[in-house]
ZATORLO-711870 format. One record per atom (N, C-alpha, C): residue in one letter; chain; x, y, z; residue number from 0; atom name. Coordinates in steps of 0.05 Angstrom, whole numbers, plus 32768, in hexadecimal, padded with zeros to 4 digits. Layout:
<atom><code>a</code><unit>A</unit><X>X</X><Y>Y</Y><Z>Z</Z><pos>NUM</pos><site>CA</site></atom>
...
END
This chain:
<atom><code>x</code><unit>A</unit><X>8A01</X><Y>874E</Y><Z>87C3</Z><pos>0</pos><site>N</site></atom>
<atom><code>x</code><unit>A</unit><X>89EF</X><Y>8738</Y><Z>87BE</Z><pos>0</pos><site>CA</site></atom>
<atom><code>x</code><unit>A</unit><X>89D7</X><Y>8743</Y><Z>87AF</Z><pos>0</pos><site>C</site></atom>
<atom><code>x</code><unit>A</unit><X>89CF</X><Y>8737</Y><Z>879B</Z><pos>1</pos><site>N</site></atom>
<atom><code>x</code><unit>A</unit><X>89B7</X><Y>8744</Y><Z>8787</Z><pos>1</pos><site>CA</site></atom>
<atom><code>x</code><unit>A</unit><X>899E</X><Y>873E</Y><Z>8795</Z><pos>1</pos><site>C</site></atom>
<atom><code>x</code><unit>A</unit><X>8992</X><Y>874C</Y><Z>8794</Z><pos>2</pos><site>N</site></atom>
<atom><code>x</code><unit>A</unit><X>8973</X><Y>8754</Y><Z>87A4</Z><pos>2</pos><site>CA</site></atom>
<atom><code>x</code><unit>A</unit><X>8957</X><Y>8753</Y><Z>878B</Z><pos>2</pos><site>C</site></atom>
<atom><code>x</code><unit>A</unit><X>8952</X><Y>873C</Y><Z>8792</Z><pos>3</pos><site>N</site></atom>
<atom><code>x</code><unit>A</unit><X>8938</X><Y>8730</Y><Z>877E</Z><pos>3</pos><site>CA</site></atom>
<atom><code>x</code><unit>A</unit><X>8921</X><Y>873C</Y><Z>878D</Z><pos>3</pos><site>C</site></atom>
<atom><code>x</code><unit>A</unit><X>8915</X><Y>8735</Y><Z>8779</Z><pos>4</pos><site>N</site></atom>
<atom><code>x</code><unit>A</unit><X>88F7</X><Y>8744</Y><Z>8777</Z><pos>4</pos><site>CA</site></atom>
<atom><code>x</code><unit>A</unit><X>88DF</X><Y>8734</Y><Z>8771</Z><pos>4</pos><site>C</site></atom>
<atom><code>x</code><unit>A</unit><X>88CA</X><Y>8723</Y><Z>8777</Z><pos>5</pos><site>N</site></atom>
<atom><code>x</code><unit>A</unit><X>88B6</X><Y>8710</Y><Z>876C</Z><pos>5</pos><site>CA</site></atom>
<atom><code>x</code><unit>A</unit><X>889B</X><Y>8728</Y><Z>8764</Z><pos>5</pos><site>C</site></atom>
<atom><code>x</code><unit>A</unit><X>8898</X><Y>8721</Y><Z>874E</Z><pos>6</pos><site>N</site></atom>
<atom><code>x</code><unit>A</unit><X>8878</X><Y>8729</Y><Z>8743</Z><pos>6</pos><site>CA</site></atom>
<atom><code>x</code><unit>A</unit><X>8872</X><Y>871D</Y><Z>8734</Z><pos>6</pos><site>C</site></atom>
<atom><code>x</code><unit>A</unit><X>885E</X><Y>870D</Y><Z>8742</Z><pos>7</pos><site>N</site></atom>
<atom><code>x</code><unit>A</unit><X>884D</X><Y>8708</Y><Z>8732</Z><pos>7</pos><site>CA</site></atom>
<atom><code>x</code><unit>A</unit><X>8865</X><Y>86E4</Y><Z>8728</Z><pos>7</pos><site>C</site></atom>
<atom><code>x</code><unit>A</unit><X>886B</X><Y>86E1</Y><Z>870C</Z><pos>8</pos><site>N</site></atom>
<atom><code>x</code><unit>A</unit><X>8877</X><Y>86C7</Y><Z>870B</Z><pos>8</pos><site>CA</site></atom>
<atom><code>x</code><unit>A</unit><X>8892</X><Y>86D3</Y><Z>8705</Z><pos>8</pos><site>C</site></atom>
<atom><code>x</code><unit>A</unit><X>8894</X><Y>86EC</Y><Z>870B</Z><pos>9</pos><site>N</site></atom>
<atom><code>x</code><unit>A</unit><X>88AE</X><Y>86F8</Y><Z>8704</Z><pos>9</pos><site>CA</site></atom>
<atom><code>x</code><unit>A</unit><X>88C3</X><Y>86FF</Y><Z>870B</Z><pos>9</pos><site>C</site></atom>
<atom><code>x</code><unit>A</unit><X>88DB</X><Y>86FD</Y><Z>8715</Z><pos>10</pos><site>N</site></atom>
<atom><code>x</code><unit>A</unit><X>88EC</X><Y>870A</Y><Z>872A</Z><pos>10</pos><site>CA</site></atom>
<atom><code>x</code><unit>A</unit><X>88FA</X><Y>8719</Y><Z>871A</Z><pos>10</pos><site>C</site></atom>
<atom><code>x</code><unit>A</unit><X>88FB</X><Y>8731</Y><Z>8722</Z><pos>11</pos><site>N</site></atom>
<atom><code>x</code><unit>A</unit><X>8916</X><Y>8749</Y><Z>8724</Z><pos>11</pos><site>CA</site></atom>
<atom><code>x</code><unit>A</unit><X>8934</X><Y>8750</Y><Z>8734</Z><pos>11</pos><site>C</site></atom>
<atom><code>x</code><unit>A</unit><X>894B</X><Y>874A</Y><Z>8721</Z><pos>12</pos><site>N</site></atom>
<atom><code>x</code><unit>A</unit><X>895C</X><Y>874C</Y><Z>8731</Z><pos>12</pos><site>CA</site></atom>
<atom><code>x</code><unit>A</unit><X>8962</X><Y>8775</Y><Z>8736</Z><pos>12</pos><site>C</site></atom>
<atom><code>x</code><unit>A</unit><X>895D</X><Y>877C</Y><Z>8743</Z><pos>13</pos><site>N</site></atom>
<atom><code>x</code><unit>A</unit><X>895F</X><Y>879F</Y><Z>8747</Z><pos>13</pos><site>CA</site></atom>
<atom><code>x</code><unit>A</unit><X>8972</X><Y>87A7</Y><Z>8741</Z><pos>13</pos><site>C</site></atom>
<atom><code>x</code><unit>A</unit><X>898B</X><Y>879A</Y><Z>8747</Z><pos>14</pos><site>N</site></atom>
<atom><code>x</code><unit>A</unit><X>89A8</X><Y>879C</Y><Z>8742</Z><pos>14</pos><site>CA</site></atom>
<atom><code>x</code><unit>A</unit><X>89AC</X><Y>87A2</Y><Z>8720</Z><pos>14</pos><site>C</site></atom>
<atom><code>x</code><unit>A</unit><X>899E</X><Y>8799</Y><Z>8719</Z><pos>15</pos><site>N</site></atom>
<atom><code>x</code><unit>A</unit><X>89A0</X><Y>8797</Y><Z>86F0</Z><pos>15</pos><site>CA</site></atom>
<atom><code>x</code><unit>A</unit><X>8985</X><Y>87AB</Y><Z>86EB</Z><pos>15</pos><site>C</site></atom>
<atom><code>x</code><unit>A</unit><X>8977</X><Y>87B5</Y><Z>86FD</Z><pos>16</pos><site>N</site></atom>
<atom><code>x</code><unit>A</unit><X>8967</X><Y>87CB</Y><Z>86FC</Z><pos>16</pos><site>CA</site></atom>
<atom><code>x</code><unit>A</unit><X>8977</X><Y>87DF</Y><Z>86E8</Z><pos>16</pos><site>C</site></atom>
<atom><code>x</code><unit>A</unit><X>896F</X><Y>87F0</Y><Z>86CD</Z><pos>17</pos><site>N</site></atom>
<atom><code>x</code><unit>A</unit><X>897C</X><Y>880B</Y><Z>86C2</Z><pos>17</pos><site>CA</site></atom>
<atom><code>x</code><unit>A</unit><X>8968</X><Y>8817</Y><Z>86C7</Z><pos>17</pos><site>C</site></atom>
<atom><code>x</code><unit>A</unit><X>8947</X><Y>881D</Y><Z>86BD</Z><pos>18</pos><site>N</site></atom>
<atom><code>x</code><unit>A</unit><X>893C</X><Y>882E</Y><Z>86CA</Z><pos>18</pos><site>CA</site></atom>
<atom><code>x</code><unit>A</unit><X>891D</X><Y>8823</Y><Z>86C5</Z><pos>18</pos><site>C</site></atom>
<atom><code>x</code><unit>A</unit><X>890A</X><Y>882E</Y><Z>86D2</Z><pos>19</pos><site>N</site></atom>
<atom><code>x</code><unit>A</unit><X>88ED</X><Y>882D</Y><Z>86DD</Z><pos>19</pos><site>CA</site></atom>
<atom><code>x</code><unit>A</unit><X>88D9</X><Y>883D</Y><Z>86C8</Z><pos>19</pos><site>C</site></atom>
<atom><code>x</code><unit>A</unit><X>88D0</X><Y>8831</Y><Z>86B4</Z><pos>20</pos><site>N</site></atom>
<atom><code>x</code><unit>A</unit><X>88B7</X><Y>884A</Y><Z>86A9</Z><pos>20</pos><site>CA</site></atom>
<atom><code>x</code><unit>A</unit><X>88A2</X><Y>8848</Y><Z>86B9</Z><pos>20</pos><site>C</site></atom>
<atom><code>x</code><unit>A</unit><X>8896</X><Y>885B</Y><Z>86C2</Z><pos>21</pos><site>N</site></atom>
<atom><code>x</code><unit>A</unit><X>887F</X><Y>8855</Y><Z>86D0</Z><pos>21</pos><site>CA</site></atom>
<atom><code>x</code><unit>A</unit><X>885F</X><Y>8855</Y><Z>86BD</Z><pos>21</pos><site>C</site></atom>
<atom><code>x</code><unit>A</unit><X>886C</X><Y>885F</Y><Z>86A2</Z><pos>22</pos><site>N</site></atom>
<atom><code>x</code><unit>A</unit><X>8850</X><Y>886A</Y><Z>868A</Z><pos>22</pos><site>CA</site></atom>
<atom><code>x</code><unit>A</unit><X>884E</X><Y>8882</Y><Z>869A</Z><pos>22</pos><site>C</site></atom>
<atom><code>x</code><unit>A</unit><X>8830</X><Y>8883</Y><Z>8687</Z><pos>23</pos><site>N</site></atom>
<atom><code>x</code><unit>A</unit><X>8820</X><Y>88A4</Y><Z>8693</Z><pos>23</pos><site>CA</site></atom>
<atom><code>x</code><unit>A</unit><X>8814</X><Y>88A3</Y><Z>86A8</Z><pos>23</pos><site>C</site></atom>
<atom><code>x</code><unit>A</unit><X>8815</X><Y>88BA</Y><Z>86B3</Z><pos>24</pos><site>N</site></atom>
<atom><code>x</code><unit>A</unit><X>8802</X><Y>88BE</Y><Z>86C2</Z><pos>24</pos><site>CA</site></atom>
<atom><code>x</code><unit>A</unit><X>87F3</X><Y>88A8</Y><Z>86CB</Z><pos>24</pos><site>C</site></atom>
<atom><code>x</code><unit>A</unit><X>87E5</X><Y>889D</Y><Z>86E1</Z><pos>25</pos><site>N</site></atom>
<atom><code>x</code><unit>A</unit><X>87C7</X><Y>8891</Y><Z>86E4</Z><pos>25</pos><site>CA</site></atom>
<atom><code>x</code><unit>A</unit><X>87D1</X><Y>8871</Y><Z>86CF</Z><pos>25</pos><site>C</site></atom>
<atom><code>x</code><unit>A</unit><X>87DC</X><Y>886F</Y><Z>86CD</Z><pos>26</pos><site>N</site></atom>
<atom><code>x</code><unit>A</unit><X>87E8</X><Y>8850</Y><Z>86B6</Z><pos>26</pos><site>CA</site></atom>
<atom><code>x</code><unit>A</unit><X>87EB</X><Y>8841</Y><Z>86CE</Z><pos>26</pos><site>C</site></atom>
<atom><code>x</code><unit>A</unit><X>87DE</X><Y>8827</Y><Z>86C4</Z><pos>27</pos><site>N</site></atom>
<atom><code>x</code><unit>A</unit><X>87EA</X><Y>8808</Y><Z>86D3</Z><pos>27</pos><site>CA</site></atom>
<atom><code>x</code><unit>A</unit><X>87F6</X><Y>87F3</Y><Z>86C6</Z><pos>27</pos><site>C</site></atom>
<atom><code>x</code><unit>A</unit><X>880F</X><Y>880A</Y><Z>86BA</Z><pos>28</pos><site>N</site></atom>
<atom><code>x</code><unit>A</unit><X>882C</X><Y>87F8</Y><Z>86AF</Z><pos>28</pos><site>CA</site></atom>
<atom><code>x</code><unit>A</unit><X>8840</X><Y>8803</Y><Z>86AF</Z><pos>28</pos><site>C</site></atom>
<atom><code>x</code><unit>A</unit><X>884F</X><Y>87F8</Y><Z>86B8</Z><pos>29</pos><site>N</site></atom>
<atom><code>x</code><unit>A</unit><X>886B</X><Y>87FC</Y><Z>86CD</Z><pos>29</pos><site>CA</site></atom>
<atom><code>x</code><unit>A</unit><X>887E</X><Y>87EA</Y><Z>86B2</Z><pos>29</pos><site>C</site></atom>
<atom><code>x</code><unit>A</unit><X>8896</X><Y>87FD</Y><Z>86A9</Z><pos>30</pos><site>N</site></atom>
<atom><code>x</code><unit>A</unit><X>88A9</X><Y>87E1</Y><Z>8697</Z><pos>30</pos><site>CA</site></atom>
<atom><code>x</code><unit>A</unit><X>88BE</X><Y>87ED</Y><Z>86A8</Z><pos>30</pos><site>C</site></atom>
<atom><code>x</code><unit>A</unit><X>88D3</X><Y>87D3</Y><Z>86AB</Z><pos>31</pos><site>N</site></atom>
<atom><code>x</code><unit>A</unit><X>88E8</X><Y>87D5</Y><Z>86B3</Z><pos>31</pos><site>CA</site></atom>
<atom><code>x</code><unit>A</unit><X>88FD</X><Y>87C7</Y><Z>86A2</Z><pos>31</pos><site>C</site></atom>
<atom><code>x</code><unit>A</unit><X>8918</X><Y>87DE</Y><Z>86A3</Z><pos>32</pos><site>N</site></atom>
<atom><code>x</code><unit>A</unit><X>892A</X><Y>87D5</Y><Z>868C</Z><pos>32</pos><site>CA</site></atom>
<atom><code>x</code><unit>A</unit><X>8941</X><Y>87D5</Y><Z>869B</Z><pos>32</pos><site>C</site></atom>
<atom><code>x</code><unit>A</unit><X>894D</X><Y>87BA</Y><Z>8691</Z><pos>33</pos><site>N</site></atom>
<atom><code>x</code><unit>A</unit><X>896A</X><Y>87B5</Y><Z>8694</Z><pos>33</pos><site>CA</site></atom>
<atom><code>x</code><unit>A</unit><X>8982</X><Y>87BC</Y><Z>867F</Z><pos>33</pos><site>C</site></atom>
<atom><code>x</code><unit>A</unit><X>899D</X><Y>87B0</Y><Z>868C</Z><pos>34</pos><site>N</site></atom>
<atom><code>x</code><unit>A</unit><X>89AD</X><Y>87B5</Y><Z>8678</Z><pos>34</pos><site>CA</site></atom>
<atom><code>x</code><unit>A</unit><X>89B3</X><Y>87B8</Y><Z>8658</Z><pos>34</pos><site>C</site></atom>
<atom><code>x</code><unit>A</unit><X>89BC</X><Y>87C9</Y><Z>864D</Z><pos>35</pos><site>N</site></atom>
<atom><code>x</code><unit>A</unit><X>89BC</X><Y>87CC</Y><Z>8627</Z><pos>35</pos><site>CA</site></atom>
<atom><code>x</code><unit>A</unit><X>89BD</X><Y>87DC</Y><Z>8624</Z><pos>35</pos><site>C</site></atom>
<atom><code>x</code><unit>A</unit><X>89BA</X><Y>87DE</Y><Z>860F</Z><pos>36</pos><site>N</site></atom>
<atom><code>x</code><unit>A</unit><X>89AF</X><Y>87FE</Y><Z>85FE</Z><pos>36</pos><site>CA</site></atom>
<atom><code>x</code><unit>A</unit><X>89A4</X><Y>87F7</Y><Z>85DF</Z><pos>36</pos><site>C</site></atom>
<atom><code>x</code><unit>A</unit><X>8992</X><Y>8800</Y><Z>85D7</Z><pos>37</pos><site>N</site></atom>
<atom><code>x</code><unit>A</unit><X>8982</X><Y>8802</Y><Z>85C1</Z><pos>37</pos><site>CA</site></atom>
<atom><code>x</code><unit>A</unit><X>897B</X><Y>87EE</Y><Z>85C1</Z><pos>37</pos><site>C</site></atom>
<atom><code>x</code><unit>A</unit><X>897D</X><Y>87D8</Y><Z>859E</Z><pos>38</pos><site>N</site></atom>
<atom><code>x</code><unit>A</unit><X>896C</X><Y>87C1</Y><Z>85A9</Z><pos>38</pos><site>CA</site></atom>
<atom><code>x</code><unit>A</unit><X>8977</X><Y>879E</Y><Z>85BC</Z><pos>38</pos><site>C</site></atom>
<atom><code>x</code><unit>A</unit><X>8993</X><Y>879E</Y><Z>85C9</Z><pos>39</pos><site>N</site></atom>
<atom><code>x</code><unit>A</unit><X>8993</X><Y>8790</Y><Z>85DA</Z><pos>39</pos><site>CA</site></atom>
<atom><code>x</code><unit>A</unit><X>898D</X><Y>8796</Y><Z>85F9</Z><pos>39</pos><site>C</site></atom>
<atom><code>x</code><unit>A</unit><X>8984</X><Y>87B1</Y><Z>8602</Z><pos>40</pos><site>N</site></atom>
<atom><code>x</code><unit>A</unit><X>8971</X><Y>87B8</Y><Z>8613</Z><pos>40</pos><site>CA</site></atom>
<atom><code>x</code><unit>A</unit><X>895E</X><Y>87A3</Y><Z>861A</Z><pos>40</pos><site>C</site></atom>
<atom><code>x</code><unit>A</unit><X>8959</X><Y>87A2</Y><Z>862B</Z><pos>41</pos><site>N</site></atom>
<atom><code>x</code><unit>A</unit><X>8940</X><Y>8787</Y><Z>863A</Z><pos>41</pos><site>CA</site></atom>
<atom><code>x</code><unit>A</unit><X>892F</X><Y>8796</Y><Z>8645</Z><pos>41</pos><site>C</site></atom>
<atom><code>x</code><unit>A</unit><X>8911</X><Y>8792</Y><Z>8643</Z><pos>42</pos><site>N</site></atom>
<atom><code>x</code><unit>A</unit><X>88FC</X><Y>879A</Y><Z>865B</Z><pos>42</pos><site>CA</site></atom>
<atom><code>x</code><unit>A</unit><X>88E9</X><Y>8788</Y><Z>8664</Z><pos>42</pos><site>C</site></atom>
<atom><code>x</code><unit>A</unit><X>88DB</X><Y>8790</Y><Z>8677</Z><pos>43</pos><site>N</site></atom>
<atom><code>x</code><unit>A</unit><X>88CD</X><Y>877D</Y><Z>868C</Z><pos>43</pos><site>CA</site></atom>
<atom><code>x</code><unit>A</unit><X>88B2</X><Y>8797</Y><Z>8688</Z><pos>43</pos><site>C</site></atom>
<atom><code>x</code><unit>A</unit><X>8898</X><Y>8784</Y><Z>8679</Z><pos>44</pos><site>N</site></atom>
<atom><code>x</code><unit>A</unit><X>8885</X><Y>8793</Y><Z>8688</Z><pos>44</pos><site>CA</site></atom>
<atom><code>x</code><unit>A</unit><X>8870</X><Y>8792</Y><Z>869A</Z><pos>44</pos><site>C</site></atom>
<atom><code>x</code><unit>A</unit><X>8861</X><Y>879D</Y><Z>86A6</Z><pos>45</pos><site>N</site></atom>
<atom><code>x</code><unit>A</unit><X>884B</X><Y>8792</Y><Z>86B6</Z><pos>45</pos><site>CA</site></atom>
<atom><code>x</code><unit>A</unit><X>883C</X><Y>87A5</Y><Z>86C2</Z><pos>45</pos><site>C</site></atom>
<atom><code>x</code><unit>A</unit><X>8822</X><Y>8799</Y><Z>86BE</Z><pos>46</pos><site>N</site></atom>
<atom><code>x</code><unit>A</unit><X>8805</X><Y>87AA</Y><Z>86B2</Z><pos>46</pos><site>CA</site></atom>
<atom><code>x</code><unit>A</unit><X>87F8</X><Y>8799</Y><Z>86C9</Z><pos>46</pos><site>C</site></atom>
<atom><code>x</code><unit>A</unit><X>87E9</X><Y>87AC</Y><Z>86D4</Z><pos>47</pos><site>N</site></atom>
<atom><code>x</code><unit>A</unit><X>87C6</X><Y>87A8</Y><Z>86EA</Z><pos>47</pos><site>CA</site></atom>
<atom><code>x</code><unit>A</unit><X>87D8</X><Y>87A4</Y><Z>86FF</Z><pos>47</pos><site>C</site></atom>
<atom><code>x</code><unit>A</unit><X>87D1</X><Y>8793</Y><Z>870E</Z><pos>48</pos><site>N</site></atom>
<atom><code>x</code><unit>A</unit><X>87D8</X><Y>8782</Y><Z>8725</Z><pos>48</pos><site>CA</site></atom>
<atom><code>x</code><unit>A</unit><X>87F1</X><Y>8785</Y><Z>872A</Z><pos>48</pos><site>C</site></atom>
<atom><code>x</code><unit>A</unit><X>8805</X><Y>8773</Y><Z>8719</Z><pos>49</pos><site>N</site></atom>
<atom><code>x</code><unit>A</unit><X>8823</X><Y>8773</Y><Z>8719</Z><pos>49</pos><site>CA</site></atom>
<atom><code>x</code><unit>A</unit><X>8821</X><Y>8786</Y><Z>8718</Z><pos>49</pos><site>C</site></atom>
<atom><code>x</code><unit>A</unit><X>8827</X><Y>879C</Y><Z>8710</Z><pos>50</pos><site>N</site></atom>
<atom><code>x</code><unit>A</unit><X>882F</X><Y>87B5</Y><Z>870D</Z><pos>50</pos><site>CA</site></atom>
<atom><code>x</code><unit>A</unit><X>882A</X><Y>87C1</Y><Z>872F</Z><pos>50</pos><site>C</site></atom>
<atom><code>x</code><unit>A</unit><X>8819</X><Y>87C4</Y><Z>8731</Z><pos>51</pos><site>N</site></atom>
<atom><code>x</code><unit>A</unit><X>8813</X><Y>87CB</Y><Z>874F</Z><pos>51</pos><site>CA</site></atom>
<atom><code>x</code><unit>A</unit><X>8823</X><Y>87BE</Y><Z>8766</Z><pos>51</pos><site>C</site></atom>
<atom><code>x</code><unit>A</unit><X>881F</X><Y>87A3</Y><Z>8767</Z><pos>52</pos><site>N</site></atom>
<atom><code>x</code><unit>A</unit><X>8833</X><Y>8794</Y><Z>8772</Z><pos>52</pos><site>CA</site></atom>
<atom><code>x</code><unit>A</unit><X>8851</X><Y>879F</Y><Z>8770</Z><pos>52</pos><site>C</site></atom>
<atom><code>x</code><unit>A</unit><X>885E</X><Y>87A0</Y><Z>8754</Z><pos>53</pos><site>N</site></atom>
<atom><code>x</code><unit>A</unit><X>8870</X><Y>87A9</Y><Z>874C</Z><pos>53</pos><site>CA</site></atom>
<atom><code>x</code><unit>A</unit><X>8884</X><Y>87C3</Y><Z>8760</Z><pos>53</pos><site>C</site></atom>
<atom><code>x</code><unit>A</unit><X>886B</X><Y>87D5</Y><Z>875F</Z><pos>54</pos><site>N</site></atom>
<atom><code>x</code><unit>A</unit><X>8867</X><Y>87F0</Y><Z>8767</Z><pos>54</pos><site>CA</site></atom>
<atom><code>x</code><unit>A</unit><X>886D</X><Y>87F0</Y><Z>8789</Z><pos>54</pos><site>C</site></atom>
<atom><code>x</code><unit>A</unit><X>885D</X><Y>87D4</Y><Z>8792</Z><pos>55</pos><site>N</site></atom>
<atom><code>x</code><unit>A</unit><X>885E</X><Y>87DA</Y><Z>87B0</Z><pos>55</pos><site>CA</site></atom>
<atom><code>x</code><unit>A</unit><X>8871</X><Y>87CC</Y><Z>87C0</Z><pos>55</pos><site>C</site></atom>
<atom><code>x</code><unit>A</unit><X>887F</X><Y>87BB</Y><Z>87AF</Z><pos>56</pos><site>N</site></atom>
<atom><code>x</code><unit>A</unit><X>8892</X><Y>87AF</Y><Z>87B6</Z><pos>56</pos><site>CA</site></atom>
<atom><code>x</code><unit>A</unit><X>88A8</X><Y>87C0</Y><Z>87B2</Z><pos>56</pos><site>C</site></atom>
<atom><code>x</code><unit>A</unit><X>88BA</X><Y>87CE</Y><Z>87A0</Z><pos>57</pos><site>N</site></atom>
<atom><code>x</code><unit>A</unit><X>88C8</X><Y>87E3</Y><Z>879D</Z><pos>57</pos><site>CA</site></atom>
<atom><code>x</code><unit>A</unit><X>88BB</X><Y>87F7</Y><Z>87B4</Z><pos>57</pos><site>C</site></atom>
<atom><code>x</code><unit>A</unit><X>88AD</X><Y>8806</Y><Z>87B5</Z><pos>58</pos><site>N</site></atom>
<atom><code>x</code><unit>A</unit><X>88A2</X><Y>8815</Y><Z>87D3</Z><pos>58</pos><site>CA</site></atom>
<atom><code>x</code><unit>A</unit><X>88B4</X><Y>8809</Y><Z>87E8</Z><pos>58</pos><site>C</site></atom>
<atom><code>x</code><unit>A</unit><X>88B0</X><Y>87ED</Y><Z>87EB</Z><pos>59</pos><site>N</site></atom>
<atom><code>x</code><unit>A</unit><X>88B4</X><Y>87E6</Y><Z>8807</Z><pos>59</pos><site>CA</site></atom>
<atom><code>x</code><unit>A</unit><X>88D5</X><Y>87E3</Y><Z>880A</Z><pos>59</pos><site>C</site></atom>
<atom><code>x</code><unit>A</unit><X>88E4</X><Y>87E0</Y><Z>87F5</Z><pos>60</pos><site>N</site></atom>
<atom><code>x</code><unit>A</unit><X>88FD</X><Y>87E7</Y><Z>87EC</Z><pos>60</pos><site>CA</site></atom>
<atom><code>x</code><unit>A</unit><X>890D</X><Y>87FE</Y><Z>87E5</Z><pos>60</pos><site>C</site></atom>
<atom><code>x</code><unit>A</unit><X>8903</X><Y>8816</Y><Z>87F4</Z><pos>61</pos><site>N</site></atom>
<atom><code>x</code><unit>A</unit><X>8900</X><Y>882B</Y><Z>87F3</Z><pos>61</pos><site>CA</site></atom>
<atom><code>x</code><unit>A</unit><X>8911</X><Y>882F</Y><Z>87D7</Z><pos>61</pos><site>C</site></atom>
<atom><code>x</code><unit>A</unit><X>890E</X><Y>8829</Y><Z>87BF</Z><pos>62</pos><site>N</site></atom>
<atom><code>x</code><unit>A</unit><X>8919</X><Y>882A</Y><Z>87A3</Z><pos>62</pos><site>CA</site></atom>
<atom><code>x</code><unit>A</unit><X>8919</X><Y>8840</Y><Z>8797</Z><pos>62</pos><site>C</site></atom>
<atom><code>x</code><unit>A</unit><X>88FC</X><Y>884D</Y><Z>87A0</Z><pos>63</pos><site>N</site></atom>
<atom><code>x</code><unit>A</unit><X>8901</X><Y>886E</Y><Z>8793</Z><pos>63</pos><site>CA</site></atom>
<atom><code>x</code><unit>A</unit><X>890C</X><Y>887B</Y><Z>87A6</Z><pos>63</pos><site>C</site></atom>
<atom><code>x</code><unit>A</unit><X>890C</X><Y>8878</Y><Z>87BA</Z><pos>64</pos><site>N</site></atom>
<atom><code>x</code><unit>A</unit><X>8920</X><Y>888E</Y><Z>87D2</Z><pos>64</pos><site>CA</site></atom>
<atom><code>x</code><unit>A</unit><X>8904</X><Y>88A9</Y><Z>87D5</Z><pos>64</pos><site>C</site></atom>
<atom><code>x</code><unit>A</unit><X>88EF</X><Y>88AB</Y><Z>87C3</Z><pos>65</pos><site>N</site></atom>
<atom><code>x</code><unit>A</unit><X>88DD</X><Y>88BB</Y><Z>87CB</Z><pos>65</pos><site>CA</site></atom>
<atom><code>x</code><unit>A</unit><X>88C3</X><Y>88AC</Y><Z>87C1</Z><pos>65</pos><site>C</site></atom>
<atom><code>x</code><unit>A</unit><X>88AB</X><Y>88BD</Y><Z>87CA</Z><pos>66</pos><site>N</site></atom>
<atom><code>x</code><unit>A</unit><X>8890</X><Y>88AE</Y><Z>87BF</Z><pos>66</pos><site>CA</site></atom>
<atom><code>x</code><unit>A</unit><X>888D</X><Y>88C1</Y><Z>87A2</Z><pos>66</pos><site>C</site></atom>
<atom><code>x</code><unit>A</unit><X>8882</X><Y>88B2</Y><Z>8797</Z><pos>67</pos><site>N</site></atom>
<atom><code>x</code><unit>A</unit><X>887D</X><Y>88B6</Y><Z>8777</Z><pos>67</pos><site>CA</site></atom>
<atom><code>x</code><unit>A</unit><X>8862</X><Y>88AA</Y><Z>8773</Z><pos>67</pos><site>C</site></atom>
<atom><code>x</code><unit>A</unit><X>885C</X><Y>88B8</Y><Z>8762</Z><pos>68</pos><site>N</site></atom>
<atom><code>x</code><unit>A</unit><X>883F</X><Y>88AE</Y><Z>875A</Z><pos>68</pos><site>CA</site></atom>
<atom><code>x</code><unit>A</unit><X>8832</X><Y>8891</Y><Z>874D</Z><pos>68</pos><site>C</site></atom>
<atom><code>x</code><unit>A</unit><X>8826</X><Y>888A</Y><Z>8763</Z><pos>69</pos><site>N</site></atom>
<atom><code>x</code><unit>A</unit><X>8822</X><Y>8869</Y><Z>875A</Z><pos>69</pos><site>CA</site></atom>
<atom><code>x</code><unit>A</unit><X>8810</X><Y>886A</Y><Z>873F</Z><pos>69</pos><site>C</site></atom>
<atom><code>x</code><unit>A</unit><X>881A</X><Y>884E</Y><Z>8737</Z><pos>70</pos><site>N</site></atom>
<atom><code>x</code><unit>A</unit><X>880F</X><Y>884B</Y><Z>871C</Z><pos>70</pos><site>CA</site></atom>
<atom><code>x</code><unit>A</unit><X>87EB</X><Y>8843</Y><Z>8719</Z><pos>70</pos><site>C</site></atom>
END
């Protein structure tokens, strides 16, 4: 069963999750990319708030399986 995600006006299905940029260091933007490759690739981004949100909701989904450095 696919496991959604709300931020903000956004939902994430995790299941179609490919992978997490977190940016640099100390950044408050998080993109997340789904299925493709080159330019039919999709991403989702989200900066300040969302992003954080983003961040703590995945936490509580234990999604990284370890702690990593918040954005």
């Amino acid at each position: 069963m696919a496991k959604f995600l709300l931020v903000g006006r956004k939902f994430i299905n995790l299941e179609n999750v490919d992978y997490i940029d977190l940016g640099e260091e100390g950044s408050s933007t998080v993109t997340v990319y789904f299925g493709g490759q080159g330019d039919t690739q999709r991403s989702m981004q989200f900066t300040g708030d969302e992003a954080t949100q983003l961040w703590e909701l995945l936490e509580e989904e234990n999604f990284f399986g370890t702690s990593s450095p918040r954005p």
